[in-house]
N, C-alpha and C positions, 0 to 999 in steps of 0.2 A: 842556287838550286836547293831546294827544301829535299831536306834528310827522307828516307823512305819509312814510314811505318806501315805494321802489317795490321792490314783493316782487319785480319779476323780478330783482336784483340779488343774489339770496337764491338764490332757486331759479333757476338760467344754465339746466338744462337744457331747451329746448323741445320740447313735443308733438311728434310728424312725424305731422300729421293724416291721412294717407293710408294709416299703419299704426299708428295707435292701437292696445295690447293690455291694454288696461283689461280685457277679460273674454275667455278662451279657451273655445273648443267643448269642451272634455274636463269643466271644472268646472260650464260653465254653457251648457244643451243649449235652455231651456225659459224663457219669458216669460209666467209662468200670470196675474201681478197686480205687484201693490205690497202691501206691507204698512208702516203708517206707523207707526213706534214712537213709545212715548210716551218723549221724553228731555226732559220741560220745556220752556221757553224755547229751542225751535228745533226743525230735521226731521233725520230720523231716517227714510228711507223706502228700502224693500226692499234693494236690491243697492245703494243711492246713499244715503252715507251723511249725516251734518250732524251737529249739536253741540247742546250743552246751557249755558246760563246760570244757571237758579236752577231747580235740579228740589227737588223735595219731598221728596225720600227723601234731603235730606243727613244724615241720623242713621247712615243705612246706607252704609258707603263702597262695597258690592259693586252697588248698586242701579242704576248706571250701565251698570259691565260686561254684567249680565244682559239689560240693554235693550239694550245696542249687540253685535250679535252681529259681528264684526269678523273672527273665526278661523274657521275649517274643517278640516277634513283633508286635511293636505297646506300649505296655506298661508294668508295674508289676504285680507282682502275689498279690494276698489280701490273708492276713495273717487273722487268729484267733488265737491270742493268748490264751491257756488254764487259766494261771495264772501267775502272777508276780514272781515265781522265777527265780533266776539266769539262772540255764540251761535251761529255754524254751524263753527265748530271747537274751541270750549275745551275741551270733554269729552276731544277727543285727546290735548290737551296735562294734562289733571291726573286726569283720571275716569278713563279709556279708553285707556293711551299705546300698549297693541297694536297700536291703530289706525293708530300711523306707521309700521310693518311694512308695508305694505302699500302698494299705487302710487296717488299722488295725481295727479290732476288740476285743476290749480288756474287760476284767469283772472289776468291780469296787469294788479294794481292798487295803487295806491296804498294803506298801511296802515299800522298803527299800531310803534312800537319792537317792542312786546310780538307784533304778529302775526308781524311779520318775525327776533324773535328763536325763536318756535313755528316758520317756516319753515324755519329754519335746523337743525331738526332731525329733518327729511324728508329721508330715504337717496334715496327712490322717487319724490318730484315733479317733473311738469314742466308748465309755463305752455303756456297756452293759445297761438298763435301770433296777435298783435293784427294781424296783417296778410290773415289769413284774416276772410271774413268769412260763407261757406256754411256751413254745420252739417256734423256729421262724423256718419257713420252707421255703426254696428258693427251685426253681424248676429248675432243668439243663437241660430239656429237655429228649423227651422220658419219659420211662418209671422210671426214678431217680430223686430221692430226697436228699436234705441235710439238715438235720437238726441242730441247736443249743440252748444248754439249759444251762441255771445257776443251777448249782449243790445245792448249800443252798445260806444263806446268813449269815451276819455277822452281830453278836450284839454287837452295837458301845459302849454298857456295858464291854465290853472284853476288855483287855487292849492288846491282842493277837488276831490275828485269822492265822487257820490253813485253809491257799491258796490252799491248795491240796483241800480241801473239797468246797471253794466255788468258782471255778472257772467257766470255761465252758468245755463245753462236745459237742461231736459231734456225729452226726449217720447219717451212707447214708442209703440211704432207698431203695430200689428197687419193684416195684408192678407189680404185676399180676391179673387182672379180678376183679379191681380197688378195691384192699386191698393189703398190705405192706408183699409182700412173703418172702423176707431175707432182713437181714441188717446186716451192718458191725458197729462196734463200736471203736471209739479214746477218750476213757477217759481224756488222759492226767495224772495228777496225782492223780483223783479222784479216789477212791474205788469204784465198780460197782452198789455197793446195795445203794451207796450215789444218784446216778444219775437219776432224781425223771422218773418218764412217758414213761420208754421205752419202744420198741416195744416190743409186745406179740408172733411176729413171730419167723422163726430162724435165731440165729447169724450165717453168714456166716463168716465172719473177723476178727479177734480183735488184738487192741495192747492190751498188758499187761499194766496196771496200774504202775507210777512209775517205771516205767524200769524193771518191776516184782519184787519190793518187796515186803515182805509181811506184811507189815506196815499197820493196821489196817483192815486187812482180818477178816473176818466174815462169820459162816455161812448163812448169808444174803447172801454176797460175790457170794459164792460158787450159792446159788439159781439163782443169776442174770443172771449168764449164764451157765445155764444150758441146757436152749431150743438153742441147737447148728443145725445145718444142718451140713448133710450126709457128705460135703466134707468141714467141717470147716478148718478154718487154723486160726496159730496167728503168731506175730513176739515180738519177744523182742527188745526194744529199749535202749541199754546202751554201756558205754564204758568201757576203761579197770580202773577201778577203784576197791576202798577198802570200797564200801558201801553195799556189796553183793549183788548184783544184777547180775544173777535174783535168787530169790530161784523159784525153777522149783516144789517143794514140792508140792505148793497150785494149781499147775493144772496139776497134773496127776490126773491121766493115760488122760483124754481124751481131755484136750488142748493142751498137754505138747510132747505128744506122736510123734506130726510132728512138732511141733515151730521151727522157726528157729530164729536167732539172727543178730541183724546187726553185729558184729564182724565176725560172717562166711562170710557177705557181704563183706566184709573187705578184709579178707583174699583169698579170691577169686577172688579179682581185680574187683568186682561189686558194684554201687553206691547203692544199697539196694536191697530188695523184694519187689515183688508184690503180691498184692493178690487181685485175679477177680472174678465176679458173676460165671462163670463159670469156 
């Protein structure tokens, strides 16, 4: 097992939450959905990017790129990174490296040589600020929002810490008659009931946690999304592996009941699903 080093050490420069510019109103006007790409072992979802572990198309070295749409015209996409494990940034570092072009957002954690040597090769990263602990709100225009939050934190007493739980977390927001009507949820590999201040409205969206496993599900869990809206949808994010994923168990009947999975994406000759306010 690789020793833990602290990636803020790697990346010195910090967020200034109060003027995050992860996404400018000239490039990005409009918050119509998510679209969850299929890249394997890990998320890949709309404007917010993530990684790949064992995708299926290693025959083909372009089959990454094609899925991870990273460039525009004019410039890169800005990544948030959830958390320091492998599958939610390895694609940048050997599939994808355009992707370090572009301005990261990263949480500040404990991580492996091999993360913090991938660190070290972001121009554009800066850490989460661990002393903040409100979620940071950017406005896309219109009536959408994005938000991001730090899941917990990590006590430098531990000689471990579990990345799943203190990473970052996402929620788009969407308002009506200026209160927050639905929202969609990208946990990453947080448990939902970890993920401190969310909205009280209903979920429209959601990725499954962890690719759907059921690895520290709680009936906490099950409360957090519960206030779902009329025409909820979710997507599972995994590849063909031997980690079971997903168990479909912990969201029936009423997440489970229409999810689809990036490997149907797959097999369908589509780079993923979409899921819109309407």
């Amino acid at each position: 097992m690789d020793d833990n080093e602290d990636i803020a050490e790697t990346v010195t420069a910090e967020a200034d939450a109060a003027n995050l510019t992860l996404f400018d109103g000239e490039t990005v006007t409009g918050l119509r959905g998510i679209r969850v790409f299929d890249v394997g072992q890990g998320d890949c979802i709309g404007l917010l990017d993530g990684g790949l572990m064992d995708h299926p198309d290693e025959a083909n070295p372009n089959a990454t790129a094609e899925r991870l749409p990273v460039s525009y015209e004019g410039g890169f996409a800005s990544i948030v990174l959830t958390h320091w494990d492998k599958d939610h940034y390895w694609s940048a570092n050997k599939k994808n490296p355009e992707a370090q072009k572009g301005e990261w957002l990263v949480p500040r954690q404990m991580a492996s040589p091999q993360a913090v040597r991938f660190a070290a090769e972001l121009d554009r990263a800066k850490c989460w600020p661990e002393n903040r602990d409100a979620p940071v709100r950017l406005d896309i225009g219109g009536r959408w929002d994005i938000e991001i939050r730090k899941c917990g934190k990590f006590s430098k007493k531990k000689l471990t810490e579990d990345r799943n739980k203190t990473g970052l977390a996402v929620t788009l927001l969407e308002w009506r008659a200026q209160q927050v009507d639905t929202y969609m949820l990208l946990p990453g590999d947080c448990p939902f009931h970890r993920i401190p201040s969310l909205p009280s409205a209903e979920l429209r969206g959601l990725v499954a946690y962890h690719h759907g496993a059921r690895k520290g599900w709680t009936h906490k869990t099950s409360a957090a999304i519960a206030n779902f809206h009329t025409k909820h949808e979710m997507v599972y994010s995994y590849g063909e592996n031997d980690y079971g994923h997903p168990d479909r168990t912990s969201y029936e009947p009423n997440w489970n009941e229409t999810a689809r999975t990036t490997g149907e994406a797959r097999a369908a000759g589509e780079k993923g699903f979409d899921i819109r306010w309407k």
